[in-house]
PDB file of N, H, CA, C and O in Angstrom:
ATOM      1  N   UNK A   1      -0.713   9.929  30.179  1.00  0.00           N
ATOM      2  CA  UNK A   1      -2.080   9.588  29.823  1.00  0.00           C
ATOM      3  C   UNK A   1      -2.213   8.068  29.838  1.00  0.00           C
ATOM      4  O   UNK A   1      -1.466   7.332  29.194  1.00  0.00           O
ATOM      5  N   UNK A   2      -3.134   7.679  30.554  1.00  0.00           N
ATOM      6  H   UNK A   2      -3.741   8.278  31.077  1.00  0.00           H
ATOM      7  CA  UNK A   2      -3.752   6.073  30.951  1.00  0.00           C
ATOM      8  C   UNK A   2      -4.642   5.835  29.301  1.00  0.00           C
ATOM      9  O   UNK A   2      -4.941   6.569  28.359  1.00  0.00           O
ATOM     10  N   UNK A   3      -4.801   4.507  29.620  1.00  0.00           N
ATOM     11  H   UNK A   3      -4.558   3.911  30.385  1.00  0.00           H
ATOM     12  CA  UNK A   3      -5.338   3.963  28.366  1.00  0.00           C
ATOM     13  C   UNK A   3      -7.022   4.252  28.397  1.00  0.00           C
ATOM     14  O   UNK A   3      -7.852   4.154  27.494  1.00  0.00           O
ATOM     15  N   UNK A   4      -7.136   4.572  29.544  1.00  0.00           N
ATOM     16  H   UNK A   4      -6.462   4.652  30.278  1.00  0.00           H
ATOM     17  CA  UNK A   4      -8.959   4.828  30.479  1.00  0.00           C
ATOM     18  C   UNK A   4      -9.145   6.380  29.722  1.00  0.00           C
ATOM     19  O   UNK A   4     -10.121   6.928  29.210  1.00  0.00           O
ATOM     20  N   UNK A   5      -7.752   6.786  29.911  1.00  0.00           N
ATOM     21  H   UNK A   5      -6.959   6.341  30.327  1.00  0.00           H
ATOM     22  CA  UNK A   5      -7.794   8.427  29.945  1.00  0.00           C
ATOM     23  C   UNK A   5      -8.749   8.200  28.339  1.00  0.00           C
ATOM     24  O   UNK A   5      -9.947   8.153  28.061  1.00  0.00           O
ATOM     25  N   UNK A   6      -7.963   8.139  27.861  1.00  0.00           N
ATOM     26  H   UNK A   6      -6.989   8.176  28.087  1.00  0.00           H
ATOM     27  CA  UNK A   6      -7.989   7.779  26.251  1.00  0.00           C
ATOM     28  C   UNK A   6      -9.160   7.177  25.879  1.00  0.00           C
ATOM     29  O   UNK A   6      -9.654   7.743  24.904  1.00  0.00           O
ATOM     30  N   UNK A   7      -9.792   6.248  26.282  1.00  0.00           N
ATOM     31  H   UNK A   7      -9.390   5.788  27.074  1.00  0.00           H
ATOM     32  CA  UNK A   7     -11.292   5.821  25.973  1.00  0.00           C
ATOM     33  C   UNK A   7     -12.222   6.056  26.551  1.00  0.00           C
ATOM     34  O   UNK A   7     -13.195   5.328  26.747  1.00  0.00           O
ATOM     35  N   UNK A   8     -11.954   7.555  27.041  1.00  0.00           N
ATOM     36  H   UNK A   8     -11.164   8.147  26.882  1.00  0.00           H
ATOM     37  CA  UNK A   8     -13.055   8.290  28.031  1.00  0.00           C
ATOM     38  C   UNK A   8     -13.379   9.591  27.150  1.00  0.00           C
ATOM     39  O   UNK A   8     -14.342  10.308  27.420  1.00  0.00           O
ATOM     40  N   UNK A   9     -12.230   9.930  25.734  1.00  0.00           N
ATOM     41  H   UNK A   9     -11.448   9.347  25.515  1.00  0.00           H
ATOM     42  CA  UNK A   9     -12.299  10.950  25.133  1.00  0.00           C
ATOM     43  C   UNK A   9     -13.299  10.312  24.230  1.00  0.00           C
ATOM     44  O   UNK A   9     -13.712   9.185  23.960  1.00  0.00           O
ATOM     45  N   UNK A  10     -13.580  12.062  23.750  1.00  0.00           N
ATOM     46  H   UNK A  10     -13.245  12.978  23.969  1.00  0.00           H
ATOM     47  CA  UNK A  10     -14.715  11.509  22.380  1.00  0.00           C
ATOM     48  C   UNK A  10     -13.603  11.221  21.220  1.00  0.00           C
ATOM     49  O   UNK A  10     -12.428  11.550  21.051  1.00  0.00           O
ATOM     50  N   UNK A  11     -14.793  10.253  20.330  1.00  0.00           N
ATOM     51  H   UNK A  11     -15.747   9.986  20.466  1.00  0.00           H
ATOM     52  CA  UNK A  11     -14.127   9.890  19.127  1.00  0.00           C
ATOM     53  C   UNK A  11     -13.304  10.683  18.069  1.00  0.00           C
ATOM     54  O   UNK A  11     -12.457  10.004  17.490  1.00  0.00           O
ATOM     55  N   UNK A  12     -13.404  12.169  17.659  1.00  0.00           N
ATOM     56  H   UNK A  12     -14.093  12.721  18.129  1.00  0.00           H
ATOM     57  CA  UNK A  12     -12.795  12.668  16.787  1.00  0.00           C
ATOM     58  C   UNK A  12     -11.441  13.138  18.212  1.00  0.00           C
ATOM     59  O   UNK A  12     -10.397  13.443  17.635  1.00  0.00           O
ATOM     60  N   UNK A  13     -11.357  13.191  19.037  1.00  0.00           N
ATOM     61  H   UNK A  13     -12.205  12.942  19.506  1.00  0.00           H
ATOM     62  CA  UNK A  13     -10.373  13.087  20.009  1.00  0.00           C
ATOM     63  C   UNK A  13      -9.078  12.126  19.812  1.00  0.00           C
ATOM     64  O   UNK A  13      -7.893  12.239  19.499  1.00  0.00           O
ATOM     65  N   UNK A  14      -9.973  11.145  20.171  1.00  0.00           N
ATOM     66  H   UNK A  14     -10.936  11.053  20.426  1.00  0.00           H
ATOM     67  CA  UNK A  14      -8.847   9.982  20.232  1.00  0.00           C
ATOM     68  C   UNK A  14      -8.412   9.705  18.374  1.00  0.00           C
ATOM     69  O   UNK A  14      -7.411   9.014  18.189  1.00  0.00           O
ATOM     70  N   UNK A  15      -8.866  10.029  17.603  1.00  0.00           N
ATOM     71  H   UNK A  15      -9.679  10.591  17.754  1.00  0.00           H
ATOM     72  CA  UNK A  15      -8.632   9.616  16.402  1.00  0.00           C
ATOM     73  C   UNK A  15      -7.159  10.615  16.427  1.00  0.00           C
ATOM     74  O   UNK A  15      -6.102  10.004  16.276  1.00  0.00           O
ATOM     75  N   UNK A  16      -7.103  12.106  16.614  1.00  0.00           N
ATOM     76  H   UNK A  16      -7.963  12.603  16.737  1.00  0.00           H
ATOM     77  CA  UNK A  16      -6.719  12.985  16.682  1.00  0.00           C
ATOM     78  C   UNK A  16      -5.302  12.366  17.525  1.00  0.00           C
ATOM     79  O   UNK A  16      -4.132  12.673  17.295  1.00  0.00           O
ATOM     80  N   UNK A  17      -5.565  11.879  18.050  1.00  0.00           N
ATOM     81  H   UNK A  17      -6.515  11.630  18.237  1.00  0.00           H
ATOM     82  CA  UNK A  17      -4.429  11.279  19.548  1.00  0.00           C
ATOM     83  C   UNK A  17      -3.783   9.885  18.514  1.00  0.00           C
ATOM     84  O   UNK A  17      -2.577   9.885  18.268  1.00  0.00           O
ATOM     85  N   UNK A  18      -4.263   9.274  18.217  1.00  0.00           N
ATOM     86  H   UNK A  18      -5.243   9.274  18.417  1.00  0.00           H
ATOM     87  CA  UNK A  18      -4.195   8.032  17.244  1.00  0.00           C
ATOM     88  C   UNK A  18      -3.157   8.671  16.259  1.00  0.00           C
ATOM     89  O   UNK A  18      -2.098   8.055  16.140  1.00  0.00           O
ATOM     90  N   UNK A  19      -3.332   9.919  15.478  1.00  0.00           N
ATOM     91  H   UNK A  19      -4.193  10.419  15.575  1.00  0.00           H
ATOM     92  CA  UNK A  19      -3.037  10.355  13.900  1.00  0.00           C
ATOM     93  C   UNK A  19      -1.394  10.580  15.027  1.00  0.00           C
ATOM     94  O   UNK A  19      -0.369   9.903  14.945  1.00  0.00           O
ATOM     95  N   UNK A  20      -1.627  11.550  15.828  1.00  0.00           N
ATOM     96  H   UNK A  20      -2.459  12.100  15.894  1.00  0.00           H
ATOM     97  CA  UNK A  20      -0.282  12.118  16.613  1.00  0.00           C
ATOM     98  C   UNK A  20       0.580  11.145  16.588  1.00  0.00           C
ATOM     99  O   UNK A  20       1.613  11.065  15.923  1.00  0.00           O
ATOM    100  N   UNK A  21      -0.096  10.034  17.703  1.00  0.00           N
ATOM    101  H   UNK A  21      -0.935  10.100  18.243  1.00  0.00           H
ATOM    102  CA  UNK A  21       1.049   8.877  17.807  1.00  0.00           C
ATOM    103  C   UNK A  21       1.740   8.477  16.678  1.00  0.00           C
ATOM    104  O   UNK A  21       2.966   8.571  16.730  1.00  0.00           O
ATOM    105  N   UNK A  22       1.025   7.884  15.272  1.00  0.00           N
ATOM    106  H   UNK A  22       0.028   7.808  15.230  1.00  0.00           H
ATOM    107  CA  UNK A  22       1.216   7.135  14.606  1.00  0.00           C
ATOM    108  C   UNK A  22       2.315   8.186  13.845  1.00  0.00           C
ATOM    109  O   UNK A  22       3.400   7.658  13.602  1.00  0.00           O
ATOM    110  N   UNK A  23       2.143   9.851  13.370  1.00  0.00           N
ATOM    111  H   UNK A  23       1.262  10.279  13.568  1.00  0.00           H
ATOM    112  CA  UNK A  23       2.801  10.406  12.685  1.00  0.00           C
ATOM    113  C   UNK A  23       4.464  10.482  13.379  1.00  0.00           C
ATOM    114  O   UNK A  23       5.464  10.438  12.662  1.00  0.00           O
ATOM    115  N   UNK A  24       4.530  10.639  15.378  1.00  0.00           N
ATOM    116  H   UNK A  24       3.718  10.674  15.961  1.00  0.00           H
ATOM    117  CA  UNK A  24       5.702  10.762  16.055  1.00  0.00           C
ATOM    118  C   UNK A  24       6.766   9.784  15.429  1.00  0.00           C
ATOM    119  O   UNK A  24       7.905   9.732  15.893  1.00  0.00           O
ATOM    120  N   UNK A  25       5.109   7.931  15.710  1.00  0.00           N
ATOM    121  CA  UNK A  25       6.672   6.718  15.170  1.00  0.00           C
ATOM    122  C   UNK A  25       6.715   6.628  13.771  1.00  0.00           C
ATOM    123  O   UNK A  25       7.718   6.046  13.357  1.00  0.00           O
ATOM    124  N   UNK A  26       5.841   7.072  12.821  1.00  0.00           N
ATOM    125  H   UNK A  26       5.027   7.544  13.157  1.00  0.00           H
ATOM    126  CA  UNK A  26       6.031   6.852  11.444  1.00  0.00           C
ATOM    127  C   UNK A  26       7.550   8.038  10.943  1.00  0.00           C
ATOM    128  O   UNK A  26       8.304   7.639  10.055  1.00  0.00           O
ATOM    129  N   UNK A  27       7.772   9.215  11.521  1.00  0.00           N
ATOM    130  H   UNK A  27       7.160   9.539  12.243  1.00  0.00           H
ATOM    131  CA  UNK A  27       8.601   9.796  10.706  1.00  0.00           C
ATOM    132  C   UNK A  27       9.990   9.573  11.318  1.00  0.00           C
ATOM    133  O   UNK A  27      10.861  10.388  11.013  1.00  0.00           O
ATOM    134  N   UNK A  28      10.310   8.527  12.177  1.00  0.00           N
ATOM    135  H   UNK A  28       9.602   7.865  12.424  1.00  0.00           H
ATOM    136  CA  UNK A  28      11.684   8.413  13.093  1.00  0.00           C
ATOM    137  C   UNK A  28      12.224   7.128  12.307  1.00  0.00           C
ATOM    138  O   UNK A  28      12.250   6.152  13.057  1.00  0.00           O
ATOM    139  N   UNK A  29      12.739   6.803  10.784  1.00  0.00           N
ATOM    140  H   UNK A  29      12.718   7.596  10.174  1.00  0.00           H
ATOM    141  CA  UNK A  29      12.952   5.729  10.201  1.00  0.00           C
ATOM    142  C   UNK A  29      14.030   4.992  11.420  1.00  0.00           C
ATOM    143  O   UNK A  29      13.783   3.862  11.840  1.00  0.00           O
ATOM    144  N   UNK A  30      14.884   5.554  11.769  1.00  0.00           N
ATOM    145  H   UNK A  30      15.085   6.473  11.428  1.00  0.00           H
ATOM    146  CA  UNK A  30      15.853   5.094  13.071  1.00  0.00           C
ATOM    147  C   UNK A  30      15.286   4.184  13.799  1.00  0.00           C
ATOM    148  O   UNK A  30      15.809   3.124  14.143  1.00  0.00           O
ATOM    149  N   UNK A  31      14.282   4.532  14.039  1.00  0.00           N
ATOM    150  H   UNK A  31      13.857   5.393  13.759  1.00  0.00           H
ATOM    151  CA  UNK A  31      13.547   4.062  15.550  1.00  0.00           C
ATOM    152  C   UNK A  31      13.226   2.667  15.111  1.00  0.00           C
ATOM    153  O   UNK A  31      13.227   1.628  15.772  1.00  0.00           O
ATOM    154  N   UNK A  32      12.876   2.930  13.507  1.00  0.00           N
ATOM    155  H   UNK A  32      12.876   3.773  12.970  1.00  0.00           H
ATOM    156  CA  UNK A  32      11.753   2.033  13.158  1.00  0.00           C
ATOM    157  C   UNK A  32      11.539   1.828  11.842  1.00  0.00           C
ATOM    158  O   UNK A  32      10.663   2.230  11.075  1.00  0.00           O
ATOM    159  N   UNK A  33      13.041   0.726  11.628  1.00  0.00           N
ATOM    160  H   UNK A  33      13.752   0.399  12.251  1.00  0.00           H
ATOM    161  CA  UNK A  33      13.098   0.347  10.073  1.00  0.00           C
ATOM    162  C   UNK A  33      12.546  -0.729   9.745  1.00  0.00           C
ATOM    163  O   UNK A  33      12.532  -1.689  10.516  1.00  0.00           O
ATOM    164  N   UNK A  34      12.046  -0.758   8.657  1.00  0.00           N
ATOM    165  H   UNK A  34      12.057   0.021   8.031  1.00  0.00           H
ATOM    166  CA  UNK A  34      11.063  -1.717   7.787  1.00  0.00           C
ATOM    167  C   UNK A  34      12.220  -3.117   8.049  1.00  0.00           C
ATOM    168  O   UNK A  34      13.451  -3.132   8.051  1.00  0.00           O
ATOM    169  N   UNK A  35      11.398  -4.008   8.218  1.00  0.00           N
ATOM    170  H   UNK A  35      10.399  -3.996   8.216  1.00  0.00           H
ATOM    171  CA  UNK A  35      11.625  -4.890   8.611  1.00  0.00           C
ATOM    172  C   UNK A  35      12.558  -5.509   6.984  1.00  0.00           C
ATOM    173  O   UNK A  35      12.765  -4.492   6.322  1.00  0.00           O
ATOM    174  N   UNK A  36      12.991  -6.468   6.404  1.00  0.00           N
ATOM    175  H   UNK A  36      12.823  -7.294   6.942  1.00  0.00           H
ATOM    176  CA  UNK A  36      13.966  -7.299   5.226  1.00  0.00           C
ATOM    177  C   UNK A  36      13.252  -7.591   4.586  1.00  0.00           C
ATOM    178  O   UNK A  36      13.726  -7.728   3.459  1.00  0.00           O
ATOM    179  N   UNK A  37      12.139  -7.820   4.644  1.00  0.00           N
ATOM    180  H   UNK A  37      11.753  -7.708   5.560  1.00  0.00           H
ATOM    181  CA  UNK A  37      11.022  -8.518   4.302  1.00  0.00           C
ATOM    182  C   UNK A  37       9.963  -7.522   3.059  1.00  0.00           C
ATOM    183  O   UNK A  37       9.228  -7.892   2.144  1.00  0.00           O
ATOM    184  N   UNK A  38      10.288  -6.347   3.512  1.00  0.00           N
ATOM    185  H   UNK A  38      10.886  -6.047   4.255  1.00  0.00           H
ATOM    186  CA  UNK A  38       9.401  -5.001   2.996  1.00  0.00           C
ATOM    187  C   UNK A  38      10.239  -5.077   1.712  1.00  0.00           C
ATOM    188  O   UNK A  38       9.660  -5.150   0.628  1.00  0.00           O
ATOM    189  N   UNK A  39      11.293  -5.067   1.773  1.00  0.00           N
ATOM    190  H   UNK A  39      11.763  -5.008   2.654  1.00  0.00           H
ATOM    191  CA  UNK A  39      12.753  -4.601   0.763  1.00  0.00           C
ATOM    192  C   UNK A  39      12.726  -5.759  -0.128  1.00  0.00           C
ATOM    193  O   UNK A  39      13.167  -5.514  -1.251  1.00  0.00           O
ATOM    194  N   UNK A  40      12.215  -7.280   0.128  1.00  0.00           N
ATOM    195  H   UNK A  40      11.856  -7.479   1.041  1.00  0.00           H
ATOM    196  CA  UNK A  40      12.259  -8.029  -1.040  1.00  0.00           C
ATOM    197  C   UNK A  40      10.765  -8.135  -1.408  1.00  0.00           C
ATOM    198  O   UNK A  40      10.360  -8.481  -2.518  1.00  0.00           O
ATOM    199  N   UNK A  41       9.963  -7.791  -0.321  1.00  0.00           N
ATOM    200  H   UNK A  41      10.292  -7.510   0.581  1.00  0.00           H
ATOM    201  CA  UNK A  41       8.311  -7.760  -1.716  1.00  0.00           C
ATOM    202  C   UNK A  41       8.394  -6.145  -2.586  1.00  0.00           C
ATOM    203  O   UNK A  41       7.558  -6.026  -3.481  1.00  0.00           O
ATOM    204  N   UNK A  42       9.219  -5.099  -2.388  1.00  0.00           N
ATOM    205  H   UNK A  42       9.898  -5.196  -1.660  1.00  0.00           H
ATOM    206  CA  UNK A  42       8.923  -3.959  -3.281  1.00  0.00           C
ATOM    207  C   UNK A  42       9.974  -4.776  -4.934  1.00  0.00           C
ATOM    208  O   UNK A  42       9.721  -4.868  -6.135  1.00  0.00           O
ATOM    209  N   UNK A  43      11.071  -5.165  -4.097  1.00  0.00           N
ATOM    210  H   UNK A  43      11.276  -5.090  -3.122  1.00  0.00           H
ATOM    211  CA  UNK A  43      11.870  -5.755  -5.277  1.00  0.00           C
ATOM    212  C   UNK A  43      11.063  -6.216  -6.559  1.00  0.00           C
ATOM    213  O   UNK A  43      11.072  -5.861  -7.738  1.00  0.00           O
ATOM    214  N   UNK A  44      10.296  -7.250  -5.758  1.00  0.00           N
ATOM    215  H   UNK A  44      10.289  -7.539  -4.801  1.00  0.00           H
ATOM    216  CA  UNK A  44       9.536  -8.034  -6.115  1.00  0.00           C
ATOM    217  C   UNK A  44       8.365  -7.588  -7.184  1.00  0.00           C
ATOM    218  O   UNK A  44       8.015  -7.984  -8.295  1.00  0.00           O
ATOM    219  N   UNK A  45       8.004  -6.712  -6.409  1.00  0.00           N
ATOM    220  H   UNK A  45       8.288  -6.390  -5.506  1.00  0.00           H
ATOM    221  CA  UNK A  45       6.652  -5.810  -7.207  1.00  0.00           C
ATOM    222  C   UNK A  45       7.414  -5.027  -8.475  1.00  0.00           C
ATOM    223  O   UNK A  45       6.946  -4.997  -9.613  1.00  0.00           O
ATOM    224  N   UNK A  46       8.553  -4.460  -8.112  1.00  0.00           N
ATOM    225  H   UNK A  46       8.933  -4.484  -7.187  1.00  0.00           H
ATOM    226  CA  UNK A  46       9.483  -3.581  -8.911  1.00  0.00           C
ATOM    227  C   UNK A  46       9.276  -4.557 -10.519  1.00  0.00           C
ATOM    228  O   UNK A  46       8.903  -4.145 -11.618  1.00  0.00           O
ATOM    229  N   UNK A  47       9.554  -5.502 -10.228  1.00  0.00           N
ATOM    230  H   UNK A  47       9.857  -5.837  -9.335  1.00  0.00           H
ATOM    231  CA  UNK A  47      10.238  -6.608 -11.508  1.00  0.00           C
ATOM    232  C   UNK A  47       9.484  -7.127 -12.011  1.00  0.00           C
ATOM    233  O   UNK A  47       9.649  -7.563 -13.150  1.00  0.00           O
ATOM    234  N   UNK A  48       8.178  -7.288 -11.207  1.00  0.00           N
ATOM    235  H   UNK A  48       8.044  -6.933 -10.282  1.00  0.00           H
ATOM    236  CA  UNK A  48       6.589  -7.616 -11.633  1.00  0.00           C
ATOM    237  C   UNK A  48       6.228  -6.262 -12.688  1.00  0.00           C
ATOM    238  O   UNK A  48       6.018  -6.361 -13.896  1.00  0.00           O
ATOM    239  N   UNK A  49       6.223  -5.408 -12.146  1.00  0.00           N
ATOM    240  H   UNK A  49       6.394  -5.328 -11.164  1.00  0.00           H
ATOM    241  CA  UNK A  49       5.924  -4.261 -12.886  1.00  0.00           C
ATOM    242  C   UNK A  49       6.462  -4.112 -14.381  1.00  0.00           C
ATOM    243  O   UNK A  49       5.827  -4.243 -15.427  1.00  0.00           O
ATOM    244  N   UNK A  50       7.800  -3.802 -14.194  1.00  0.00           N
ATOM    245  H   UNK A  50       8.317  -3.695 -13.344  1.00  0.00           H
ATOM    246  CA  UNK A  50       9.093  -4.185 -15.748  1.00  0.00           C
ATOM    247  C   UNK A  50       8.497  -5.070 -16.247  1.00  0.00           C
ATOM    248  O   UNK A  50       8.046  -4.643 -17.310  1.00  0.00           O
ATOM    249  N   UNK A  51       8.148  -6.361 -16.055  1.00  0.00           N
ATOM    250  H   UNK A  51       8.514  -6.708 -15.192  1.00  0.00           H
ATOM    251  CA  UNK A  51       7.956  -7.291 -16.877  1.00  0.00           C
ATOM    252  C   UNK A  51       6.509  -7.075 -17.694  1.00  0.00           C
ATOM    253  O   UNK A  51       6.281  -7.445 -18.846  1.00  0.00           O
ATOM    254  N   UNK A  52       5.646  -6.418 -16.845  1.00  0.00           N
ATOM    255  H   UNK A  52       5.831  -6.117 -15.909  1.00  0.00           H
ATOM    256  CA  UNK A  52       4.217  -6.245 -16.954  1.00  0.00           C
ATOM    257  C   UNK A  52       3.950  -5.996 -19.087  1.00  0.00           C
ATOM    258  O   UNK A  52       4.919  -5.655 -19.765  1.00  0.00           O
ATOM    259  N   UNK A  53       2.921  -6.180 -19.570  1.00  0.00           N
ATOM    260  H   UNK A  53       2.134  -6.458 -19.020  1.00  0.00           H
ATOM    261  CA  UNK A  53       2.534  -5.909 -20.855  1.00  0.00           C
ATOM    262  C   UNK A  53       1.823  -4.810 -20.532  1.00  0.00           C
ATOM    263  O   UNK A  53       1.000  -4.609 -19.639  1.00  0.00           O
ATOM    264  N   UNK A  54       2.413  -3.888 -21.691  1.00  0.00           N
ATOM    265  H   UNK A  54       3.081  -4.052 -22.416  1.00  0.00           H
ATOM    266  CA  UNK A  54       1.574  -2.430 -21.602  1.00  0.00           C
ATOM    267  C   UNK A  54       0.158  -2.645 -21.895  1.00  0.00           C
ATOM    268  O   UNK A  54      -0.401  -3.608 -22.420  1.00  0.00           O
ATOM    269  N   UNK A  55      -0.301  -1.548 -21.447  1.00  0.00           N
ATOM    270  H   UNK A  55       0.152  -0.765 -21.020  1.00  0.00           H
ATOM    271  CA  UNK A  55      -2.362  -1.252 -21.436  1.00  0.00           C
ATOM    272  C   UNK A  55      -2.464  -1.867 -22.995  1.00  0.00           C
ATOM    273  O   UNK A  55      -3.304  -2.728 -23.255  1.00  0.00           O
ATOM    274  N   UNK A  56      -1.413  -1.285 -24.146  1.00  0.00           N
ATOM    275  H   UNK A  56      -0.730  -0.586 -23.935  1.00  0.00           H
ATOM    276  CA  UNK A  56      -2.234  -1.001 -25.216  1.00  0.00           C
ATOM    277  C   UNK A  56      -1.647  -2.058 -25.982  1.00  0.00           C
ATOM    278  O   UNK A  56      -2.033  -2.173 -27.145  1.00  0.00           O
ATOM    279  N   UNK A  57      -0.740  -2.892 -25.521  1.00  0.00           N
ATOM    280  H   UNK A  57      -0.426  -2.798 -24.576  1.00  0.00           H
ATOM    281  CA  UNK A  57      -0.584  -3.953 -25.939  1.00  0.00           C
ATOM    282  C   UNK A  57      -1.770  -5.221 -25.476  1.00  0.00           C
ATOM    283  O   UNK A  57      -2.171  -6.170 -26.151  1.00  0.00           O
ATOM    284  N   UNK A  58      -2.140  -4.802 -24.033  1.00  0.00           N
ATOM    285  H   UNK A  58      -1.815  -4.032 -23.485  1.00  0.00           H
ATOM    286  CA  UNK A  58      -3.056  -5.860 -23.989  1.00  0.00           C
ATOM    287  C   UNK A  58      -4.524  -5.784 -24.430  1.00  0.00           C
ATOM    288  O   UNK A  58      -5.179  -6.823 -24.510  1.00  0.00           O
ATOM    289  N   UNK A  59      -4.941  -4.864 -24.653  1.00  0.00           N
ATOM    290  H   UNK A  59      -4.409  -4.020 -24.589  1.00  0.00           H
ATOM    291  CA  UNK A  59      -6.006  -4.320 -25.620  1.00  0.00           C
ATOM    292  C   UNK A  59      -5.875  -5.343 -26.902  1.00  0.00           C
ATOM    293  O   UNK A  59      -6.319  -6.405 -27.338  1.00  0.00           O
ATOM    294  N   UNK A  60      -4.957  -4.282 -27.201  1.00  0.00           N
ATOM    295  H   UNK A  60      -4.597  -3.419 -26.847  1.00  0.00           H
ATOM    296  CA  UNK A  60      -4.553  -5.078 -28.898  1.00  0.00           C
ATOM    297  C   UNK A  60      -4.471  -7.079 -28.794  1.00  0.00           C
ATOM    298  O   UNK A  60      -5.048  -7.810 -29.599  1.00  0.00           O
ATOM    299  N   UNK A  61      -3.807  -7.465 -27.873  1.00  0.00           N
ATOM    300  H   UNK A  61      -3.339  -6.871 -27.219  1.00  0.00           H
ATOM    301  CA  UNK A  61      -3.817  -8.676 -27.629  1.00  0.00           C
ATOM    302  C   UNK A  61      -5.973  -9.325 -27.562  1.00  0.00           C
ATOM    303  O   UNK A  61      -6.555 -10.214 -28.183  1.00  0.00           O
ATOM    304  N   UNK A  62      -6.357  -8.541 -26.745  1.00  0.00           N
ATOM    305  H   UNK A  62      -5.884  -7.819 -26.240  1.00  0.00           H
ATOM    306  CA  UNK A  62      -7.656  -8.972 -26.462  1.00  0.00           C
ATOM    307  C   UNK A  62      -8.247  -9.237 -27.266  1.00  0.00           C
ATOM    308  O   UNK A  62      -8.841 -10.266 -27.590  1.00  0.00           O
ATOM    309  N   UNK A  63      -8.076  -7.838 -27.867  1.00  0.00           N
ATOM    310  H   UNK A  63      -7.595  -7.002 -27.604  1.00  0.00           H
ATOM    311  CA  UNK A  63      -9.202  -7.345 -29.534  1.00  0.00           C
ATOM    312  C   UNK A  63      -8.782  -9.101 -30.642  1.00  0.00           C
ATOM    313  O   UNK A  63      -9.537  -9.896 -31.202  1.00  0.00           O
ATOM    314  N   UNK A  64      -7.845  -9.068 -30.562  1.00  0.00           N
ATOM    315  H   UNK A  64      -7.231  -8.423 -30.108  1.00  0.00           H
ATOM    316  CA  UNK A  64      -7.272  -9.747 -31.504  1.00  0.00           C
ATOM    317  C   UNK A  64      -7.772 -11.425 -31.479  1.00  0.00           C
ATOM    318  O   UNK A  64      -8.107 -12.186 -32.387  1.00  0.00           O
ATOM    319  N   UNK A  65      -7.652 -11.593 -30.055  1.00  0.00           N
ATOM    320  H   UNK A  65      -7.380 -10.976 -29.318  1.00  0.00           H
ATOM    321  CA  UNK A  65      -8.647 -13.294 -29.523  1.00  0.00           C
ATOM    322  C   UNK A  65     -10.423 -12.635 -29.944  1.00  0.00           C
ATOM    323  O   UNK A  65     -11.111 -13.111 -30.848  1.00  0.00           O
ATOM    324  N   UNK A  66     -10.768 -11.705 -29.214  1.00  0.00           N
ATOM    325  H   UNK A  66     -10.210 -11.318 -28.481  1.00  0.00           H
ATOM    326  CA  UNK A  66     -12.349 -11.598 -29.430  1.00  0.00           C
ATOM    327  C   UNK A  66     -12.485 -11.561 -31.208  1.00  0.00           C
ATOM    328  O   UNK A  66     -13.652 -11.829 -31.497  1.00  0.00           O
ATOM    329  N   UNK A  67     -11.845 -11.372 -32.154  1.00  0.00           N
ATOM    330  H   UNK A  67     -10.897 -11.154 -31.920  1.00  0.00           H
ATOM    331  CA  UNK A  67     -12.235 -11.532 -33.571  1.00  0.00           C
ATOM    332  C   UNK A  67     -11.734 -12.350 -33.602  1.00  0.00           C
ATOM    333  O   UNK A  67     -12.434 -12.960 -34.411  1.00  0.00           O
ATOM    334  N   UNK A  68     -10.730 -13.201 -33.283  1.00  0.00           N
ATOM    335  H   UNK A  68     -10.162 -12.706 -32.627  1.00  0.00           H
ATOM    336  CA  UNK A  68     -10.699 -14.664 -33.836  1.00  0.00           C
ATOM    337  C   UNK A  68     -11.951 -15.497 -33.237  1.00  0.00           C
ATOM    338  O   UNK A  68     -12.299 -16.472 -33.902  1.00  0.00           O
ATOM    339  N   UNK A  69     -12.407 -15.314 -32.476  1.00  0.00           N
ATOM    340  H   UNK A  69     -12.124 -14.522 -31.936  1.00  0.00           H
ATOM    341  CA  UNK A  69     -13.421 -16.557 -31.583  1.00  0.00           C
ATOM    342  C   UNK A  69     -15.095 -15.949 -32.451  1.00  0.00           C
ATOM    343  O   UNK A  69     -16.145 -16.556 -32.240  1.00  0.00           O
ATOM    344  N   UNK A  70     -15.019 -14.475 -33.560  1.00  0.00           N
ATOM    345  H   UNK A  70     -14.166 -13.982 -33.732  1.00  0.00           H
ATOM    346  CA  UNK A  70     -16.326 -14.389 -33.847  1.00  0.00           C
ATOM    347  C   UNK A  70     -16.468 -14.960 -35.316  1.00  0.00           C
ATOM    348  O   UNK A  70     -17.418 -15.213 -36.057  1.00  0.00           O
ATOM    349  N   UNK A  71     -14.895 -15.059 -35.409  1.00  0.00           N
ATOM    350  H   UNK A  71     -14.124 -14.854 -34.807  1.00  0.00           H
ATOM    351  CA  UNK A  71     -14.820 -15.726 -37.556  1.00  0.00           C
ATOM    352  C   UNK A  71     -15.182 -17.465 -37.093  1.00  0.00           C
ATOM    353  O   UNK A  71     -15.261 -18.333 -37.963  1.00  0.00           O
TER     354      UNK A  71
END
């Protein structure tokens, strides 16, 4: 199939042709490993996360400035 072929189909077609391709190279990790780069921003996010202040701590933190700033 030509690239003509392909933009001669209708749109829910080629989307259809699009999903195929993308699912063939997305499930072959072999073919097509995440680049070094992927592996130190999840790190990254990982440790961001751990460090993060819980919901109900930062509530409590909030609450706690908004009544000091109304006395």
């Amino acid at each position: 199939m030509q690239t003509d072929d392909l933009a001669n189909l209708p749109l829910p077609a080629r989307l259809a042709a699009m999903e195929a391709l993308w699912d063939s190279l997305s499930h072959d990790p072999l073919h097509n490993p995440s680049p070094a780069w992927h592996a130190e921003v999840l790190a990254q996010r990982r440790l961001e996360m751990e460090q993060a202040v819980p919901w109900e701590e930062t509530k409590r933190r909030l609450r706690s400035l908004a009544d000091a700033r109304q006395t």
